[in-house]
C-alpha positions as CSV (number, residue, x, y, z in Angstrom):
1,X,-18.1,-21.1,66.4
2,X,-19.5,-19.3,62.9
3,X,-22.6,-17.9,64.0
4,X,-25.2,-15.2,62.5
5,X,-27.8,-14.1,64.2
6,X,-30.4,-11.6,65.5
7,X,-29.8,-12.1,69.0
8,X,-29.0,-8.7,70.9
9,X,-25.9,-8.6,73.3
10,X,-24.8,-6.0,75.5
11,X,-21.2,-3.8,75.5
12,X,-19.7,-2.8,78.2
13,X,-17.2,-0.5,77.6
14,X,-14.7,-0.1,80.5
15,X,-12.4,2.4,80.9
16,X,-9.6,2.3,83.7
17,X,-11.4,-0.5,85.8
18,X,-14.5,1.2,85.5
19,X,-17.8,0.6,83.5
20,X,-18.1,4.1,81.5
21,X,-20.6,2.7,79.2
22,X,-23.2,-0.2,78.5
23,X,-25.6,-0.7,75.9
24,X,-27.6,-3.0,73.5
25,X,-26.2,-4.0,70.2
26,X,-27.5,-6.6,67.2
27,X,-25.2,-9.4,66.8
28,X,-24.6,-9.4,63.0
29,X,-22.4,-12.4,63.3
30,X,-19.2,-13.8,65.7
31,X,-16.7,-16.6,64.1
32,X,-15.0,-17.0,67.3
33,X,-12.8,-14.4,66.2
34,X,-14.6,-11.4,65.0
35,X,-17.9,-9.9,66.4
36,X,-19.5,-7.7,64.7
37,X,-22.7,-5.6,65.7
38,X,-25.1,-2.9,65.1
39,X,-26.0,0.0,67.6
40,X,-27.6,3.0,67.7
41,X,-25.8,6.3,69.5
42,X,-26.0,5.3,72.6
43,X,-24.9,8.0,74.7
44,X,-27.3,11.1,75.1
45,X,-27.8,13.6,73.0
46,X,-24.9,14.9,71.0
47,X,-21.2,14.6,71.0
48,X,-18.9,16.9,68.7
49,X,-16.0,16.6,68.6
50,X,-15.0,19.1,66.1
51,X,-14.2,16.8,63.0
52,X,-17.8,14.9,63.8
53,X,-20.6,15.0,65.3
54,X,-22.2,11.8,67.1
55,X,-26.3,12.3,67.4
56,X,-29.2,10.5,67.8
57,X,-30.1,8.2,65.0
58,X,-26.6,7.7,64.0
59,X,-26.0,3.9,63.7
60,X,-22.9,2.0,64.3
61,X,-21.7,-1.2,62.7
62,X,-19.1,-2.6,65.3
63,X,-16.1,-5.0,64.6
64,X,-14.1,-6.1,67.7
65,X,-11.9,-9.3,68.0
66,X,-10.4,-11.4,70.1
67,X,-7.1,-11.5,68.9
68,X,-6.6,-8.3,67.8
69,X,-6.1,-4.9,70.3
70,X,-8.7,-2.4,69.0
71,X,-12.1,-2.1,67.6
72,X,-13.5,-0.4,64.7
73,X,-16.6,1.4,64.4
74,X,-18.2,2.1,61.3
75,X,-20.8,5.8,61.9
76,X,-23.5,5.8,59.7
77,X,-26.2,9.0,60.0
78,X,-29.3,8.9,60.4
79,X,-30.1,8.3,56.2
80,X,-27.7,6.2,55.9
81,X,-24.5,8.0,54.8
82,X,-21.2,6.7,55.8
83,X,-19.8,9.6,58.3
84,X,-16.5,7.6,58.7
85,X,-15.0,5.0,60.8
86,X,-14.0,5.8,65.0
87,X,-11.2,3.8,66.1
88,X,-10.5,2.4,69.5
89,X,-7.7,0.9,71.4
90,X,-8.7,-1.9,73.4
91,X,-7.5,-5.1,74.5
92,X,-8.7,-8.0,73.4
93,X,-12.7,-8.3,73.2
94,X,-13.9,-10.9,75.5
95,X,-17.9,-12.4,75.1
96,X,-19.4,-14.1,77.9
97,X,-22.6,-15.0,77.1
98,X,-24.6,-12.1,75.8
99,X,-22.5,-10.1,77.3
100,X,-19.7,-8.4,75.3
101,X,-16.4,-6.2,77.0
102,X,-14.6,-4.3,75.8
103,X,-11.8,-2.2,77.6
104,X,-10.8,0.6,76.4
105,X,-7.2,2.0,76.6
106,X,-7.6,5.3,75.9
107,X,-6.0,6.0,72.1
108,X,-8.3,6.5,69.5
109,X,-8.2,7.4,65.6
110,X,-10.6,8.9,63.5
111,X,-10.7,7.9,59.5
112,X,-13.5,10.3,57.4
113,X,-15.6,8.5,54.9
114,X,-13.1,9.9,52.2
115,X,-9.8,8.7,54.0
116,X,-9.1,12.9,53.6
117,X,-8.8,13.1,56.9
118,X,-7.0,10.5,60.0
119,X,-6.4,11.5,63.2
120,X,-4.9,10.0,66.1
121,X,-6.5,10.7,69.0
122,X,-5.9,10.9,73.4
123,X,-2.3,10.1,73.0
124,X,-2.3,13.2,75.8
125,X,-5.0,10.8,78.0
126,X,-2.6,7.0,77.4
127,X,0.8,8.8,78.4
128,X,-1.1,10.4,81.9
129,X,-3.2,7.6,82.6
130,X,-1.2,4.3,84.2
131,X,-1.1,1.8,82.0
132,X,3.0,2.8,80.8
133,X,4.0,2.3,84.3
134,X,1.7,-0.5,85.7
135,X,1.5,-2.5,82.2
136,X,4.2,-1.7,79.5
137,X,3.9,-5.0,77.6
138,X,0.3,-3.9,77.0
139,X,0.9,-0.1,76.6
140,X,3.2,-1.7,73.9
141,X,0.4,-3.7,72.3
142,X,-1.8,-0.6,72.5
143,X,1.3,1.7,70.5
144,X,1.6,-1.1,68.1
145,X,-2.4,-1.0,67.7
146,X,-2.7,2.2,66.8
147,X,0.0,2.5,64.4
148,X,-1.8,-0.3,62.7
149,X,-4.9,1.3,62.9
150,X,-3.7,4.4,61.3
151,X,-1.5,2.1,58.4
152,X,-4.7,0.2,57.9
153,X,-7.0,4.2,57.5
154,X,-4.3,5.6,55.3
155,X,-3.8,2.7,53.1
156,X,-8.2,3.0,52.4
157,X,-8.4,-0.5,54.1
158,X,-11.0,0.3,57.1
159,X,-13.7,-0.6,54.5
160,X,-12.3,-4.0,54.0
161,X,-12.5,-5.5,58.1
């Protein structure tokens, strides 16, 4: 299934059975095991987290897969500058349709546009939320993820998915 295209999809992001967000995104292309596509910020107004800042007119170029248990999320600004890539832990992507979902499993990692900086991030949130006790094959998966995630940021290798 190689297929390129303009068509718009929607993510849903869920988090803990839950949608927490949904939005529009560009399909840039989806070989039956990749999906990549382009967003705008899609939560209001601005998000800082301290080591960036997420604001209207910020673009994202999104990679997910179906095979793989996280997503990565290249943050452009507004003129274009890479800001750096946001990490996240999910399962498996799954597209029905125009509709993409993702669910998110609470670890993240940030990777600056120079590689000067990685962090892992909401280790705090995966240990308290239930996924250890209820699902350890996948809380597993998810430690496995993001140890790969960061390998993959240290190693400069983020530009390459």
């Amino acid at each position: 299934m190689s297929e390129t295209s303009a068509d718009t999809l929607e993510v849903v992001l869920v988090k803990a059975g839950r949608t927490k967000i949904r939005y529009p995104a560009q399909l840039l292309h989806d070989d039956g095991t990749r999906i990549t596509v382009r967003a705008p910020w899609a939560a209001p107004g601005v998000r800082d987290f301290g080591f960036v800042r997420f604001e209207p007119g910020d673009v994202f170029t999104e990679h997910y897969w179906r095979d793989r248990w996280y997503a990565v999320k290249e943050v452009y600004a507004a003129d274009g500058t890479l800001k750096g890539w946001y990490c996240d832990v999910t399962r498996p992507t799954s597209r029905d349709g125009d509709v993409l979902t993702v669910e998110d499993l609470d670890l993240d990692l940030w990777c600056s546009a120079d590689g000067a900086t990685v962090l892992r991030l909401d280790e705090d949130e995966f240990e308290a939320s239930a996924l250890p006790a209820t699902d350890p094959a996948a809380a597993a998966a998810a430690l496995r993820a993001l140890t790969e995630l960061e390998s993959l940021a240290r190693g400069g290798l983020l530009r390459t998915l």
